[in-house]
PASEBA-1860 file (N, C-alpha, C; in nm, 3 decimals):
! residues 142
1> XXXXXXXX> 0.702/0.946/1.111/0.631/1.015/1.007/0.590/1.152/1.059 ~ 0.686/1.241/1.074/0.628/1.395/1.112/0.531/1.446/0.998 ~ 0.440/1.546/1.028/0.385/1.669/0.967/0.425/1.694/0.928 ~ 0.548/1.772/0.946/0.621/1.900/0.878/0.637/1.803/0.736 ~ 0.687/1.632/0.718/0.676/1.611/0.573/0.569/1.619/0.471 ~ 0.454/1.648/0.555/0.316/1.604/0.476/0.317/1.781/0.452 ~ 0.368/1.894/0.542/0.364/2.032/0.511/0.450/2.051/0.439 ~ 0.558/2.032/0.412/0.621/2.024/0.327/0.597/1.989/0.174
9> XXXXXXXX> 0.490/1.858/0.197/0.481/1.808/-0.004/0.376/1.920/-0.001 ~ 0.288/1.940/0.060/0.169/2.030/0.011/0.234/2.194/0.001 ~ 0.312/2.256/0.037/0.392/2.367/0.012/0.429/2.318/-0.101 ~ 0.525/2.251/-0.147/0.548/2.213/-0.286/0.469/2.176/-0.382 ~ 0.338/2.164/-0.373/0.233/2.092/-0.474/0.270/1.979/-0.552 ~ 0.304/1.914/-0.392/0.362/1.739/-0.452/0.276/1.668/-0.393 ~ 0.229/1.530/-0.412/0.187/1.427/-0.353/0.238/1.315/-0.324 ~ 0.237/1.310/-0.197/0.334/1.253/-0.067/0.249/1.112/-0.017
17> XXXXXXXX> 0.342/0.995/-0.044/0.237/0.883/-0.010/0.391/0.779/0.091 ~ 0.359/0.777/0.215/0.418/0.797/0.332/0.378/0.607/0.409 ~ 0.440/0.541/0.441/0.443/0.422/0.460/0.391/0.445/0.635 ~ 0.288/0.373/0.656/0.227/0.414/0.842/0.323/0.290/0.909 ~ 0.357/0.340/1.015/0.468/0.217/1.104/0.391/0.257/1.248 ~ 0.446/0.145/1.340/0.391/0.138/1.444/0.433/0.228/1.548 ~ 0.511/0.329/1.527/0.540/0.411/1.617/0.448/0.538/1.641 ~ 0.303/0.517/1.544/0.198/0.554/1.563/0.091/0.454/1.599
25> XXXXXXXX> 0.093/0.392/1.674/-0.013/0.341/1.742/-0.165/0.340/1.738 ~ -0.175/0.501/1.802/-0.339/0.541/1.777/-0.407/0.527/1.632 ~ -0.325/0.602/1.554/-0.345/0.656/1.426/-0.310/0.512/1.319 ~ -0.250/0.414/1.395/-0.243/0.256/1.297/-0.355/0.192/1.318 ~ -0.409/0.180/1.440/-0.517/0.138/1.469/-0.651/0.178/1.425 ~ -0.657/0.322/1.420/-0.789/0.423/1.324/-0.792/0.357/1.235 ~ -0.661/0.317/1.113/-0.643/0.335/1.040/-0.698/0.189/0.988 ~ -0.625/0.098/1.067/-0.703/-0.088/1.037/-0.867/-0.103/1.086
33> XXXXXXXX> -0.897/-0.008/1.154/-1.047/-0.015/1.210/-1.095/0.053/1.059 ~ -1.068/0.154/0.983/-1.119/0.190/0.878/-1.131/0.096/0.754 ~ -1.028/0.068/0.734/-1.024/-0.102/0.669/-1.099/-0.179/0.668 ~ -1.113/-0.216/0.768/-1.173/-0.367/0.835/-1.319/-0.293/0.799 ~ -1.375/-0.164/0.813/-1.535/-0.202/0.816/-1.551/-0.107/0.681 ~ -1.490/-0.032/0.600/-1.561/0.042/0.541/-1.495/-0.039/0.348 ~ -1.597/0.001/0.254/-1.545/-0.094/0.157/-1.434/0.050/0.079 ~ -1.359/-0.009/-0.007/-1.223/0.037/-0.052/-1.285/0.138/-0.159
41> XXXXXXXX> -1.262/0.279/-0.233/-1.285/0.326/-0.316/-1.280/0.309/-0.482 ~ -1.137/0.248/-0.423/-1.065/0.139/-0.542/-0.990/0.050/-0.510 ~ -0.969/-0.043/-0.630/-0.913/-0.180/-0.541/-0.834/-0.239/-0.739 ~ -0.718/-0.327/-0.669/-0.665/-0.361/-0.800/-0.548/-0.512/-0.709 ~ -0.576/-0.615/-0.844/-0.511/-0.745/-0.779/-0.388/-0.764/-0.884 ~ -0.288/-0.763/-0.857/-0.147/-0.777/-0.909/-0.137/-0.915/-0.831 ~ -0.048/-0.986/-1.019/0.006/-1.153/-0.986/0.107/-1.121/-1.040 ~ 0.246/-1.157/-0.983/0.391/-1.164/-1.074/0.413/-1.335/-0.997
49> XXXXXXXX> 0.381/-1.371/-1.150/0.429/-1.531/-1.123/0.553/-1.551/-1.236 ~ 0.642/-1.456/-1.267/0.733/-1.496/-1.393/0.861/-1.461/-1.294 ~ 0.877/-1.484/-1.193/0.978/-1.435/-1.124/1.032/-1.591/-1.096 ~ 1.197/-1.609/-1.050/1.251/-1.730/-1.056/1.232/-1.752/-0.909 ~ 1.135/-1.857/-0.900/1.138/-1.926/-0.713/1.053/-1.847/-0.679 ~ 1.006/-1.747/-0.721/0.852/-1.670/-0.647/0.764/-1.578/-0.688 ~ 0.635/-1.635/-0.646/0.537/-1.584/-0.662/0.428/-1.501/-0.616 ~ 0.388/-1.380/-0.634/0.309/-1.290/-0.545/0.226/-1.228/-0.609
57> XXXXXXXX> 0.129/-1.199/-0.503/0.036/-1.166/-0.523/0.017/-1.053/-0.443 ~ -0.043/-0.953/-0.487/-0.052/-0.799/-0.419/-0.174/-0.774/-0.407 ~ -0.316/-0.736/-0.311/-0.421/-0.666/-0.328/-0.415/-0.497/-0.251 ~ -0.444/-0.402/-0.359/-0.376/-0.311/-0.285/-0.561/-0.248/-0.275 ~ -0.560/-0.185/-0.192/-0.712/-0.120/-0.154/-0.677/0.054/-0.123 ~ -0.763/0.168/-0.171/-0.754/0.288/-0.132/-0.888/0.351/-0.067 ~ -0.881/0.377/0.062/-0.966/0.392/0.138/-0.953/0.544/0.173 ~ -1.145/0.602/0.178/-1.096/0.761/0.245/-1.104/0.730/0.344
65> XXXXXXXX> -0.967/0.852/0.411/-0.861/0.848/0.532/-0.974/0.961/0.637 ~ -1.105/1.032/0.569/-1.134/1.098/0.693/-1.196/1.023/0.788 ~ -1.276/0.907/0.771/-1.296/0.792/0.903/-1.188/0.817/1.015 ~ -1.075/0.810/0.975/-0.971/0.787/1.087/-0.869/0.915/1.113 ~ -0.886/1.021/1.016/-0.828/1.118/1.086/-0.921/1.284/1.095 ~ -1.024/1.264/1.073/-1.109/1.335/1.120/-1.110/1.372/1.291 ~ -1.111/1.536/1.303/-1.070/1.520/1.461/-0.909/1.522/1.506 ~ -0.816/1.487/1.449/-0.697/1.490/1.463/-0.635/1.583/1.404
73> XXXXXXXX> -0.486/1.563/1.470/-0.389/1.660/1.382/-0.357/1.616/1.255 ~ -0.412/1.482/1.175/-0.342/1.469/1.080/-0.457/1.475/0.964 ~ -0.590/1.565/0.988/-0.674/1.579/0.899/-0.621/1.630/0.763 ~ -0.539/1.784/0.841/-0.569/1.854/0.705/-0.447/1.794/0.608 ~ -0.383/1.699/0.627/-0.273/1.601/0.541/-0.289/1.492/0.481 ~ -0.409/1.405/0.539/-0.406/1.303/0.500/-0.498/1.269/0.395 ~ -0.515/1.216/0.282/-0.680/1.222/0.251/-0.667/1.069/0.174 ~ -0.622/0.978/0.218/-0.615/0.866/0.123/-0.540/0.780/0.223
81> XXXXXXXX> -0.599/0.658/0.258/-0.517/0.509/0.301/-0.530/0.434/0.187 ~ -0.386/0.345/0.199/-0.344/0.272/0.083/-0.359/0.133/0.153 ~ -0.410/0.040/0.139/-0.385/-0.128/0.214/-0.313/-0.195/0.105 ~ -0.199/-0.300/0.126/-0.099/-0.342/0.044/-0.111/-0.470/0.134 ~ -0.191/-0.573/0.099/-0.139/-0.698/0.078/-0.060/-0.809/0.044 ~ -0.012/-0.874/0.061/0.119/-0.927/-0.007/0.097/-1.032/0.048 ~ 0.102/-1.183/-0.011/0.054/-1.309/-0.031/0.209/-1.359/-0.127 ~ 0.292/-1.410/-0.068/0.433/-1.451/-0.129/0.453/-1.621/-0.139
89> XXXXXXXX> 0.464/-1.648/-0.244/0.536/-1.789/-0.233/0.694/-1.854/-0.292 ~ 0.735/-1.880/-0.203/0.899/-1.894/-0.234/0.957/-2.015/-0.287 ~ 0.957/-2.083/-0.370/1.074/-2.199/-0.372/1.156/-2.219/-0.287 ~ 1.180/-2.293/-0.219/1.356/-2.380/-0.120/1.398/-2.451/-0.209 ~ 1.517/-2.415/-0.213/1.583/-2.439/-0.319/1.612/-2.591/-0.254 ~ 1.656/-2.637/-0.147/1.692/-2.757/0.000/1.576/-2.882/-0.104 ~ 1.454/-2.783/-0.026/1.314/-2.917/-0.061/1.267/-2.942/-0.192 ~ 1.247/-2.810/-0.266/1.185/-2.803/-0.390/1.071/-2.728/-0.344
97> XXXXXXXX> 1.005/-2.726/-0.235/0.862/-2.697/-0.131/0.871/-2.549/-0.161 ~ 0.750/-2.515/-0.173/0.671/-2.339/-0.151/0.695/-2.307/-0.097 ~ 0.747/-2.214/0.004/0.686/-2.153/0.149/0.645/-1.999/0.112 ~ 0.473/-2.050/0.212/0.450/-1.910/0.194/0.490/-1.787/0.291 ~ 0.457/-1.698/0.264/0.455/-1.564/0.371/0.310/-1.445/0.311 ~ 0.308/-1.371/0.457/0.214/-1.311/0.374/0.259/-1.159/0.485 ~ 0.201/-1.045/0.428/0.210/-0.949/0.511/0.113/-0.833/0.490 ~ 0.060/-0.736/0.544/-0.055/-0.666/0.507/0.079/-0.498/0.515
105> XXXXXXXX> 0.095/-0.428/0.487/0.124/-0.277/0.524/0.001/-0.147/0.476 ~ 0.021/-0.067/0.557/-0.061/0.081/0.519/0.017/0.127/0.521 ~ -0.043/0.277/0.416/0.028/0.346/0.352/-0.090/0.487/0.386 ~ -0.050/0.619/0.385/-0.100/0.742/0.414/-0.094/0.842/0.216 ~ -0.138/0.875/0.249/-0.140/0.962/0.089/-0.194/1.103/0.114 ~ -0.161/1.176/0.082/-0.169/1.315/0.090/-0.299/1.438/0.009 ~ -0.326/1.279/-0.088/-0.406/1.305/-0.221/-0.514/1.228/-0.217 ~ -0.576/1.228/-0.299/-0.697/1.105/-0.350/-0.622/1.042/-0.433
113> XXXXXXXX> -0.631/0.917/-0.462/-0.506/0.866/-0.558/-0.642/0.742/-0.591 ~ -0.599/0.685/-0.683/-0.681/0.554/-0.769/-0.536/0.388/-0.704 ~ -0.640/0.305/-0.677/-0.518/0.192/-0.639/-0.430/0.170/-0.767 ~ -0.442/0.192/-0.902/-0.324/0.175/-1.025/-0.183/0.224/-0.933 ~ -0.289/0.355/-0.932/-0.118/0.494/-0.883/-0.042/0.402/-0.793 ~ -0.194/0.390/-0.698/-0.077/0.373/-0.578/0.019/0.257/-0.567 ~ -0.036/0.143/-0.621/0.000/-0.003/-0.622/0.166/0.052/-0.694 ~ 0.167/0.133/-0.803/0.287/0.141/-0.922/0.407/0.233/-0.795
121> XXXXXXXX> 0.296/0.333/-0.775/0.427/0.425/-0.651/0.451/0.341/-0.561 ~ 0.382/0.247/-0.459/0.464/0.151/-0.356/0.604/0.071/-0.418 ~ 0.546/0.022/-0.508/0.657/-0.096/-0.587/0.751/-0.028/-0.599 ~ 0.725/0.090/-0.731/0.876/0.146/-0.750/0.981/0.219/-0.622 ~ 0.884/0.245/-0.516/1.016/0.318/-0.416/1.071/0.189/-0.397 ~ 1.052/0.096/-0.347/1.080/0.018/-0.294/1.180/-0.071/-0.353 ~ 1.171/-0.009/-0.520/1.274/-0.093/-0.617/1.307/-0.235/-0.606 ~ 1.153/-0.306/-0.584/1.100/-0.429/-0.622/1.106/-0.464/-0.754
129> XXXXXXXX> 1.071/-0.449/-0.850/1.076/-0.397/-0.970/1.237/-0.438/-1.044 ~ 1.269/-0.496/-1.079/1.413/-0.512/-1.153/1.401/-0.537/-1.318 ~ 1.261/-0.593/-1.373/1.268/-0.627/-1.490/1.127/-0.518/-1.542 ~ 1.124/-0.526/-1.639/1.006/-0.430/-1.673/0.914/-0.502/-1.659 ~ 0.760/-0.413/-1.630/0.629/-0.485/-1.563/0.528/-0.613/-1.660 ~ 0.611/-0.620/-1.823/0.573/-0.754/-1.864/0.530/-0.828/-1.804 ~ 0.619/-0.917/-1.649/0.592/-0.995/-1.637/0.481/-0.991/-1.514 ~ 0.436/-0.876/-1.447/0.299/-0.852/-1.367/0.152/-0.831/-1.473
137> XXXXXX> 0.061/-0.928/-1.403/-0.084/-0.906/-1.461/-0.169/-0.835/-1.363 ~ -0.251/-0.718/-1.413/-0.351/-0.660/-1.338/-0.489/-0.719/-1.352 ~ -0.565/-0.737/-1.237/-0.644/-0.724/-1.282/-0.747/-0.658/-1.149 ~ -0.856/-0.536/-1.223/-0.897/-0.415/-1.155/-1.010/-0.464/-1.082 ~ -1.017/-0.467/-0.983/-1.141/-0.503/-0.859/-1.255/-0.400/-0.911 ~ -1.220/-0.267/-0.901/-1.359/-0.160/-0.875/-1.370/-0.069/-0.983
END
């Protein structure tokens, strides 16, 4: 995740919402320590249970990012963490049995964003999404 992309959307007067991976270390860790203690600005719980063999559940949280990049090089870019929960349950097709999975990711944002935005921009890059959002229910935490 270089700068130059986060200088880049802001030269363009775009807003740039950037998936955090572990090849930042310091700045993943700021970033789950900000999480873990401070409460979310906004918050929104997505269920897609109309899917064939699985079911999920999303809590996505938007947290301000100056806790953790205040002091750094990635102040004047960052102004929004995204937390993306994901709580999955699968059918086996073998047993008939659930299995779950679960996974947490962060996300960086360039903007102040509301969790709607962000929850709708994760999904669609990711082209999760195959049927229209009928079959997802929101419902808004904050």
């Amino acid at each position: 995740m270089p700068k130059k992309t986060f200088e880049a959307a802001a030269l363009a007067d775009a807003h740039l919402i950037v998936q955090l991976k572990d090849n930042q270390p310091i700045l993943c860790q700021k970033v789950e320590a900000v999480c873990a203690a401070a409460e979310p600005l906004s918050s929104l719980r997505t269920v897609d249970e109309k899917r064939r063999n699985r079911h999920e559940t999303r809590v996505i949280a938007v947290f301000d990012a100056a806790p953790a990049v205040t002091g750094t090089e990635w102040a004047p870019h960052v102004s929004a963490i995204i937390k993306v929960e994901r709580q999955v349950n699968t059918r086996q097709a073998a047993t008939g049995l659930w299995k779950p999975s679960s996974e947490i990711s962060f996300y960086l944002s360039s903007r102040p964003v509301a969790a709607s935005v962000a929850a709708d921009a994760v999904r669609k890059h990711w082209g999760i999404e195959s049927a229209p959002q009928a079959h997802e229910r929101e419902v808004h935490m904050n």
